[in-house]
NUGU-334133 format. One record per residue: residue in three letters; x, y, z of N, C-alpha, C in turn; residue number from 1. Coordinates in Angstrom, 2 decimals, decimal comma, padded with zeros to 5 digits. Example, Ala and Ser with C-alpha at 12.3 -4.5 7.8 and 13.67 -1.06 7.14 Angstrom:
<balos>
BALO; ALA; 013,19; -005,69; 007,80; 012,30; -004,50; 007,80; 013,20; -003,30; 007,80; 1
BALO; SER; 012,85; -002,25; 007,08; 013,67; -001,06; 007,14; 012,90; 000,03; 007,87; 2
</balos>
This chain:
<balos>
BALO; UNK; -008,93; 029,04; 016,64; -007,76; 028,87; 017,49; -007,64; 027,39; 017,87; 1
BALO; UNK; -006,42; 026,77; 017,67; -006,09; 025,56; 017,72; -006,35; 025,36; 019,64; 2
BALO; UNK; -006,56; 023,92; 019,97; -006,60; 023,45; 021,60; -004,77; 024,03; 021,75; 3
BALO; UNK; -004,05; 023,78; 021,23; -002,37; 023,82; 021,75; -002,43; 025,55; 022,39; 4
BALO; UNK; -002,76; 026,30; 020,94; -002,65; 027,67; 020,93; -003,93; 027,72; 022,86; 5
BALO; UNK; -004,86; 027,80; 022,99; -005,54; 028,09; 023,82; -004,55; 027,79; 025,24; 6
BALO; UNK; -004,38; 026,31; 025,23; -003,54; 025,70; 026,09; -002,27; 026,50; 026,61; 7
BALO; UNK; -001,77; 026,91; 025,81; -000,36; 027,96; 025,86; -000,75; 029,24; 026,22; 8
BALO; UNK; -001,92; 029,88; 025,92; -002,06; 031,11; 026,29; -002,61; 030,74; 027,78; 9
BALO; UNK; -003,45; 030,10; 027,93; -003,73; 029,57; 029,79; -002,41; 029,43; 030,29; 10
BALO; UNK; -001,17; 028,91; 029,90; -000,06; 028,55; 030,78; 000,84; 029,84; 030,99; 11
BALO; UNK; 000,79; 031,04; 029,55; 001,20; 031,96; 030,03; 000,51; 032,94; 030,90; 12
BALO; UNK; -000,67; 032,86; 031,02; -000,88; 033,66; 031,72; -001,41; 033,07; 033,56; 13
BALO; UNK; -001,14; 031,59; 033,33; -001,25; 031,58; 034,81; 000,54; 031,70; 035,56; 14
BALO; UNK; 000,93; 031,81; 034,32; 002,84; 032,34; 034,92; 003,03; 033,61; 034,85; 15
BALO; UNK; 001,88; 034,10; 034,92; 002,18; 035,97; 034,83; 002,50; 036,83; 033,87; 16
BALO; UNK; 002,39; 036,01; 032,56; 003,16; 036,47; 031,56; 001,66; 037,14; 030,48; 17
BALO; UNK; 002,62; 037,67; 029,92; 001,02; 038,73; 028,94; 001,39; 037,54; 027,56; 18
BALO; UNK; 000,19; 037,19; 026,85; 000,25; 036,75; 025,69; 000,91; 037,73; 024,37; 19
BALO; UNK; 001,68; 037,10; 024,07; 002,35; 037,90; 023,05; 002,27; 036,24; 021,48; 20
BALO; UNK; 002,32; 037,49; 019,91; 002,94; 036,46; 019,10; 004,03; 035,46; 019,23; 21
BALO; UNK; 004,98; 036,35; 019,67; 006,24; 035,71; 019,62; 006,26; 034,93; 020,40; 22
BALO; UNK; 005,89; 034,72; 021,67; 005,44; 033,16; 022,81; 004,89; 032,31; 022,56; 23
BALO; UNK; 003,50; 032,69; 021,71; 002,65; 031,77; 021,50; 003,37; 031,57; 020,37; 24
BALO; UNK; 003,95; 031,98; 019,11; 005,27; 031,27; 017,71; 006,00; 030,09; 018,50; 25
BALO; UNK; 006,85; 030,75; 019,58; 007,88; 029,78; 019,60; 007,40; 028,30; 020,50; 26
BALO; UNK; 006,23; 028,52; 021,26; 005,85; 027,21; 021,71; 005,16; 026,19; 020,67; 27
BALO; UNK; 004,26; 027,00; 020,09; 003,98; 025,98; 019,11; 004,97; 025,58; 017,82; 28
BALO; UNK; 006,17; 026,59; 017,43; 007,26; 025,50; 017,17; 007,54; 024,55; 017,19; 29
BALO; UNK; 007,74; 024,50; 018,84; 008,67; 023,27; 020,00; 007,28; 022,55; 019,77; 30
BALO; UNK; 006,21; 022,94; 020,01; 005,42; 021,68; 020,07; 005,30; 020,88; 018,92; 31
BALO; UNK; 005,09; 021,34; 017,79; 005,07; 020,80; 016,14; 006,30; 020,00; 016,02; 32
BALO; UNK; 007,15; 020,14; 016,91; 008,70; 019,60; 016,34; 008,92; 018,86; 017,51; 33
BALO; UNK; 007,99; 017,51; 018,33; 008,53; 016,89; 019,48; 009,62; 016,16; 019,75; 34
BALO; UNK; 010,24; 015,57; 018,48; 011,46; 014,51; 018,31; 012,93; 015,40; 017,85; 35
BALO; UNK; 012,27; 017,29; 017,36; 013,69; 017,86; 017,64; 014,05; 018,18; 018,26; 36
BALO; UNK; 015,07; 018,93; 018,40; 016,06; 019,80; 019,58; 016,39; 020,88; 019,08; 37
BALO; UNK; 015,84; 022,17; 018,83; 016,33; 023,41; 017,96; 017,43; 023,95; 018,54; 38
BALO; UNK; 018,04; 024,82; 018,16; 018,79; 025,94; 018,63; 017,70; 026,27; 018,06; 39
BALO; UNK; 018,53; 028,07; 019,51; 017,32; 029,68; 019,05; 017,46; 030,01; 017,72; 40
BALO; UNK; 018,27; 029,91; 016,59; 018,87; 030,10; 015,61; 017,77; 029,42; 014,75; 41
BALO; UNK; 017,38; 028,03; 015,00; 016,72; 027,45; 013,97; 014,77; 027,30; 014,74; 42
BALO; UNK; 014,77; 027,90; 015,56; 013,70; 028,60; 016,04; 013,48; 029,25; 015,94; 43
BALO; UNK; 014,26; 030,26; 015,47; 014,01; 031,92; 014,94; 013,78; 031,62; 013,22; 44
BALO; UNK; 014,67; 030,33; 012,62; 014,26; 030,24; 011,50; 013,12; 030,19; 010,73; 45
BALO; UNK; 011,88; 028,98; 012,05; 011,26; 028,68; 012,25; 009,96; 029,70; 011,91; 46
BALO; UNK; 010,11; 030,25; 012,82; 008,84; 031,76; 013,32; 008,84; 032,28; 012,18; 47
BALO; UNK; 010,48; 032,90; 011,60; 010,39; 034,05; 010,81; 009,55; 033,87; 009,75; 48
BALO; UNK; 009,39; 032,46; 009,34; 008,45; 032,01; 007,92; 007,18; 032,88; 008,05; 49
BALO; UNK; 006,72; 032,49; 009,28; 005,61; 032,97; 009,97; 004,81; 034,58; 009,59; 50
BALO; UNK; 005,97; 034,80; 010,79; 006,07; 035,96; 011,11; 007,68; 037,15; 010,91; 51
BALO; UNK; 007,49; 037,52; 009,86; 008,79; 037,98; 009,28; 009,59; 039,10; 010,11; 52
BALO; UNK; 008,84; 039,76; 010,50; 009,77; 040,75; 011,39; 009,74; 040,62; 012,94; 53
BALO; UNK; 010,11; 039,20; 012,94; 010,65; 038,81; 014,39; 012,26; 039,06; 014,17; 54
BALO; UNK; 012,11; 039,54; 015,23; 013,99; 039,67; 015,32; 014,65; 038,16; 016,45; 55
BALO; UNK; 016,12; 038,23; 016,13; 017,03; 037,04; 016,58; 016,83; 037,50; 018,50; 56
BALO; UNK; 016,51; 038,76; 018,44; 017,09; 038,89; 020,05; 015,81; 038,86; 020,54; 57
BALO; UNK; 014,77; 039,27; 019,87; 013,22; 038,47; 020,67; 013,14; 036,96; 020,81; 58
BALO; UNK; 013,47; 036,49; 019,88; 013,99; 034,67; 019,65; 014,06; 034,33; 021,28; 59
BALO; UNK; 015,46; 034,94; 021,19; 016,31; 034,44; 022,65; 015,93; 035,06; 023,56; 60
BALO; UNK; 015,31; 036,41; 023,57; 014,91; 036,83; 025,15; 013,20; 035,88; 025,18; 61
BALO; UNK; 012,87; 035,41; 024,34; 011,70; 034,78; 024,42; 012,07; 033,22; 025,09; 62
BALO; UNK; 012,95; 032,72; 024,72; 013,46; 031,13; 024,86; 013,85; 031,09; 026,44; 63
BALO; UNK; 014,67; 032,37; 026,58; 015,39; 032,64; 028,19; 013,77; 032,43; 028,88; 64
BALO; UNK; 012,74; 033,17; 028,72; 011,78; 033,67; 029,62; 011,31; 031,83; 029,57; 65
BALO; UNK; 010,43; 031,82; 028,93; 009,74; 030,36; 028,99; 011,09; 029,19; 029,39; 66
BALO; UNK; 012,21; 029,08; 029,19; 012,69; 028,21; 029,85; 012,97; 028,45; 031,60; 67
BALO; UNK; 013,49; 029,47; 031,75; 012,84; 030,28; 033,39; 011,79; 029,61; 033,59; 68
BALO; UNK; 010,85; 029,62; 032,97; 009,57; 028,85; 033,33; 008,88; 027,33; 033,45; 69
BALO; UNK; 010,06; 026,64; 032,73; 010,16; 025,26; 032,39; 008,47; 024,94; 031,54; 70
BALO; UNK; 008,51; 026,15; 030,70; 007,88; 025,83; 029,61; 008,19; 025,20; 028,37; 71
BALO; UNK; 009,88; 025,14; 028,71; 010,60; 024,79; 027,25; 011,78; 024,35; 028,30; 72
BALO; UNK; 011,96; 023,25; 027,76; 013,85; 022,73; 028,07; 014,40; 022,72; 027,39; 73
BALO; UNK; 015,40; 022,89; 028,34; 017,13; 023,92; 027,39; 018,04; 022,14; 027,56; 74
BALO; UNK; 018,39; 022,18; 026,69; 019,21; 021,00; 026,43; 020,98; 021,37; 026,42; 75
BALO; UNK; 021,12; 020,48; 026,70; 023,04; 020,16; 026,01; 023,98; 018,51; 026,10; 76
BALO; UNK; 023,39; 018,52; 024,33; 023,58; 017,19; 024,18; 025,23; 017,04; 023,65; 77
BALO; UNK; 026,10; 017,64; 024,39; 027,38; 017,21; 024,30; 027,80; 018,09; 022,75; 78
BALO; UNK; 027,23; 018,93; 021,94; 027,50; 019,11; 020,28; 028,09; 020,45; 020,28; 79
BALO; UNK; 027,89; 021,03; 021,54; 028,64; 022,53; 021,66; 027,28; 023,91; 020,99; 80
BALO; UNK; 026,30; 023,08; 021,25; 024,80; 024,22; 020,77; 024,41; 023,76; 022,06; 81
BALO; UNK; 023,08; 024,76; 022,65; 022,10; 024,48; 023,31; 020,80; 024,66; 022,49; 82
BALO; UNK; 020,34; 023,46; 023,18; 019,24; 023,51; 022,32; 017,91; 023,20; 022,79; 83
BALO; UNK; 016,87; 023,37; 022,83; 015,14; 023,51; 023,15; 014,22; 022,42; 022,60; 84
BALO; UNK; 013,47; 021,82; 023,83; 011,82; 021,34; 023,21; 011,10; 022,02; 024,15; 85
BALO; UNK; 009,85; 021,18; 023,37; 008,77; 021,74; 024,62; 009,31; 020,84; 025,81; 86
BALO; UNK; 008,44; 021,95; 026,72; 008,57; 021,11; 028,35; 007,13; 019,80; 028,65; 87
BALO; UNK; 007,29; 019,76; 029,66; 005,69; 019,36; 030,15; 004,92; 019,96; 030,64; 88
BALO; UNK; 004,49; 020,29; 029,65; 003,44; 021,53; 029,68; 002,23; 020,98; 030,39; 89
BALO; UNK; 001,50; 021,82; 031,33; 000,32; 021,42; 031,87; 000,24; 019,90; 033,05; 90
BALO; UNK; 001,24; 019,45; 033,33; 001,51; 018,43; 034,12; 001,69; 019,00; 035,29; 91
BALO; UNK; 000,60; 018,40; 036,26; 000,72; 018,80; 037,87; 001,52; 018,86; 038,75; 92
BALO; UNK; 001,86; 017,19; 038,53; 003,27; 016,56; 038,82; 004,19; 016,26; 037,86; 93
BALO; UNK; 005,29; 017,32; 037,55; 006,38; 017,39; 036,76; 007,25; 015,36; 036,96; 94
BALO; UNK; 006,96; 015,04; 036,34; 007,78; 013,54; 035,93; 008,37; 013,53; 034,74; 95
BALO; UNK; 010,00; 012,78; 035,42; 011,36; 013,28; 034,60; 011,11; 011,37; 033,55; 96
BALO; UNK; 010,28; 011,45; 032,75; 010,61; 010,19; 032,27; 011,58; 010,30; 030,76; 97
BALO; UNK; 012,00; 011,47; 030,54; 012,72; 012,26; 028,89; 013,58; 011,63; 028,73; 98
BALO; UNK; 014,03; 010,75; 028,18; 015,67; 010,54; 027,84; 016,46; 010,95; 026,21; 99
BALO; UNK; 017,27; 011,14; 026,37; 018,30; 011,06; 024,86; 019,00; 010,08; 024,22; 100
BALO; UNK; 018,92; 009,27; 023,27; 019,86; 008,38; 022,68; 020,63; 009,26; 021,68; 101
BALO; UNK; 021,86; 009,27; 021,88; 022,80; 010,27; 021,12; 024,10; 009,48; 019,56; 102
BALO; UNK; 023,63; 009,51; 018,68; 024,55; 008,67; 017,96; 026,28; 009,09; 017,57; 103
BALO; UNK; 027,11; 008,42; 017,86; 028,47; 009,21; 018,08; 028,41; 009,29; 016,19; 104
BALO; UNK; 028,06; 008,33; 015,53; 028,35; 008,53; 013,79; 027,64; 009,07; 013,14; 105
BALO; UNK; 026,29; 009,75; 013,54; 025,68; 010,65; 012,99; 024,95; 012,17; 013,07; 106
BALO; UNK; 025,15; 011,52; 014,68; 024,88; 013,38; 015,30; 023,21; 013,14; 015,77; 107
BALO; UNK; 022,69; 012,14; 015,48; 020,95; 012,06; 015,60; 020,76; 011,98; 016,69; 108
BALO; UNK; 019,70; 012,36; 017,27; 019,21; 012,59; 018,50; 018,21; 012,04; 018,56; 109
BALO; UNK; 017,79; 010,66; 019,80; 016,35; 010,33; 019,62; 016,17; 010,22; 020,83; 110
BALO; UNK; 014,39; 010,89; 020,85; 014,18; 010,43; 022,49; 013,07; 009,27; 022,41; 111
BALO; UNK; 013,32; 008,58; 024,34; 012,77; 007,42; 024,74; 012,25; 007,85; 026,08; 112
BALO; UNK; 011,26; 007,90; 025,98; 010,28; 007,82; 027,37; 010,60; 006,57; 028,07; 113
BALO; UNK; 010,88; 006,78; 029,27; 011,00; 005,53; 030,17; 011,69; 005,72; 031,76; 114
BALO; UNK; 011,19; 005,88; 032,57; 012,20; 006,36; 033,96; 012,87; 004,89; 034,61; 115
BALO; UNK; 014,07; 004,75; 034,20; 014,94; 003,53; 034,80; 015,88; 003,96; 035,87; 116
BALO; UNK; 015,58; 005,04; 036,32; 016,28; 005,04; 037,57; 015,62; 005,16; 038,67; 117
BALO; UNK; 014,12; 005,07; 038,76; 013,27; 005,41; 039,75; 013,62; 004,60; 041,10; 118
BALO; UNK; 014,48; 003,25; 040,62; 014,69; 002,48; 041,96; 016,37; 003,04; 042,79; 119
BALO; UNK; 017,06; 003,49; 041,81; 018,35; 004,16; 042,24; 017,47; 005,65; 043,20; 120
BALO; UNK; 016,60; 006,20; 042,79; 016,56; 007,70; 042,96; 015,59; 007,18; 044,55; 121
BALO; UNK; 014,88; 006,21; 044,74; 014,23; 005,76; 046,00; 015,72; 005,18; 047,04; 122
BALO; UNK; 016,34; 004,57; 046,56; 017,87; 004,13; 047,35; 018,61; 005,33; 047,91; 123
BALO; UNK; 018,61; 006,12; 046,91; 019,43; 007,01; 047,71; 018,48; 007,78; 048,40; 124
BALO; UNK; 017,12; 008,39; 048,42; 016,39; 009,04; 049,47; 016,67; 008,32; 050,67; 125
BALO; UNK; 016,41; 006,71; 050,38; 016,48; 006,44; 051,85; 017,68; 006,39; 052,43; 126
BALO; UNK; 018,82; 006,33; 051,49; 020,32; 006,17; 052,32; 020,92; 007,65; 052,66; 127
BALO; UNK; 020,54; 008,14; 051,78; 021,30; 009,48; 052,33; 020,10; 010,81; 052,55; 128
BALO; UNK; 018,59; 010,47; 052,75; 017,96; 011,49; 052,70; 017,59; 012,59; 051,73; 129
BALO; UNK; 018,25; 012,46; 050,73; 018,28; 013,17; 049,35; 017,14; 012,66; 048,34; 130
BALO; UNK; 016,27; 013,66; 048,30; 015,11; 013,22; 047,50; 015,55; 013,86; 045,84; 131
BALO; UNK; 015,66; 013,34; 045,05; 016,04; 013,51; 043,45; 014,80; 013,85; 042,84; 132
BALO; UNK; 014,29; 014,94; 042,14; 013,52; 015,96; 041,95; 013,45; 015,95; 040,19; 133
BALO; UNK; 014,82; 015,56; 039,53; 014,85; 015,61; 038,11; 016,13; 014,95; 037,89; 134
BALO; UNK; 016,13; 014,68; 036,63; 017,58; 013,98; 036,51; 017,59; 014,07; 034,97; 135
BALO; UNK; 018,41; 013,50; 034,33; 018,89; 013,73; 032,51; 019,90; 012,79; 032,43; 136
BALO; UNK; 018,87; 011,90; 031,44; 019,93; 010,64; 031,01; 020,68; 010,78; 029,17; 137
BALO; UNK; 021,67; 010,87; 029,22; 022,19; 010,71; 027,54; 022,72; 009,49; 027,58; 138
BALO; UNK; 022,39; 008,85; 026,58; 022,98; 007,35; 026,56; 023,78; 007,94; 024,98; 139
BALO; UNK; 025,23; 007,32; 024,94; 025,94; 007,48; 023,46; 025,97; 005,88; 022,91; 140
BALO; UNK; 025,99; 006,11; 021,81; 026,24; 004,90; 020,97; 025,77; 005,11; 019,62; 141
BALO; UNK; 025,20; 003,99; 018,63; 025,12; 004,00; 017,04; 023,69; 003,50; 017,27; 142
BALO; UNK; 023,45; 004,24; 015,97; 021,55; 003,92; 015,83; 021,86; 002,59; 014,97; 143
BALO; UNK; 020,51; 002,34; 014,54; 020,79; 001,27; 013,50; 020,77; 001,85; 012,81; 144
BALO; UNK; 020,62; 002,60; 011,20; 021,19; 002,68; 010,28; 022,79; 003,19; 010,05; 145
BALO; UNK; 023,19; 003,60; 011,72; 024,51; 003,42; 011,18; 025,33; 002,51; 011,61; 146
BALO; UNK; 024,77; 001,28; 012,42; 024,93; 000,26; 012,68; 025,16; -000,61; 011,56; 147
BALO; UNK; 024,02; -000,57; 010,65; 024,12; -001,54; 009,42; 024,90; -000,75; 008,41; 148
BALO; UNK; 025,35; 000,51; 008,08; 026,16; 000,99; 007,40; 027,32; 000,34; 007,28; 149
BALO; UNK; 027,71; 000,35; 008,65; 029,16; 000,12; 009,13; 029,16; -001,95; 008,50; 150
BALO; UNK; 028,15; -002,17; 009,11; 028,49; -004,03; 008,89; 028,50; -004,43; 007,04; 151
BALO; UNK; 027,55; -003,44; 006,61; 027,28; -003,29; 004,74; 028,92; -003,05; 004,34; 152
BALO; UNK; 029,58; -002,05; 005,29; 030,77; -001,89; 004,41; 031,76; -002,74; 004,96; 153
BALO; UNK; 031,53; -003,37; 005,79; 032,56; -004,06; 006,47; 032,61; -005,69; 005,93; 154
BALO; UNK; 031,83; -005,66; 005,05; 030,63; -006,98; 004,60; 031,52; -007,22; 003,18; 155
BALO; UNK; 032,08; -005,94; 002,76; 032,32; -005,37; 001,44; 033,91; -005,43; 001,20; 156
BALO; UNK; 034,30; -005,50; 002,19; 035,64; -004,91; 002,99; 036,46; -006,23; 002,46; 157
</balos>
């Protein structure tokens, strides 16, 4: 048994939850896949290799439960899907450092660790008493390869 697999069965069951295949499938999915964003659709694709007679509606009543749990975050990066990674799993103190770079010309999704609002989120505790708990940054724009696409053909032009 892999450290992840062990790790995951400790987290479900200090959340009350009974170890099942299909929990322990879909986390180590999300975990194998840190730089994607699945839909349940391509998480169910995922498993089924696996484990073939998983059904679509265990998928999703599995994804609902562990995101309830903020074992898995549920995303929505503007594309009209929702979509899943792992969470922070095993972290005492939950810290929101996740971000999204979203490319408008290719659809790619990349994340950047980094918390740049920590001095906005201390300003407003002290101005208005509001302590900020989590937050979600999408930044839009062009990656570089479709940055240099665009200048290659424009070069050409």
């Amino acid at each position: 048994m892999s450290n992840n697999q062990t790790r995951f069965k400790e987290l479900l069951k200090e959340n009350g939850l009974k170890v099942t295949t299909q929990r322990i499938a879909i986390l180590e999915v999300l975990d194998s896949r840190p730089d994607k964003h699945l839909t349940a659709e391509e998480i169910y694709d995922c498993v089924k290799e696996r484990y073939p007679e998983i059904g679509l509606a265990t998928v999703y009543r599995t994804i609902q439960l562990l995101s309830e749990l903020h074992l898995i975050d549920k995303l929505n990066l503007d594309d009209g899907y929702v979509r899943y990674e792992i969470g922070k799993l095993g972290k005492e103190n939950f810290e929101h450092h996740h971000h999204h770079l979203i490319c408008h010309n290719c659809g790619n999704v990349f994340s950047f660790e980094d918390d740049l609002l920590e001095t906005l989120e201390q300003r407003i505790y002290e101005s208005k008493g509001f302590r900020v708990v989590d937050h979600e940054v999408k930044l839009f724009g062009y990656c570089t390869k479709c940055q240099r696409e665009k200048k290659d053909g424009s070069d050409r032009a």
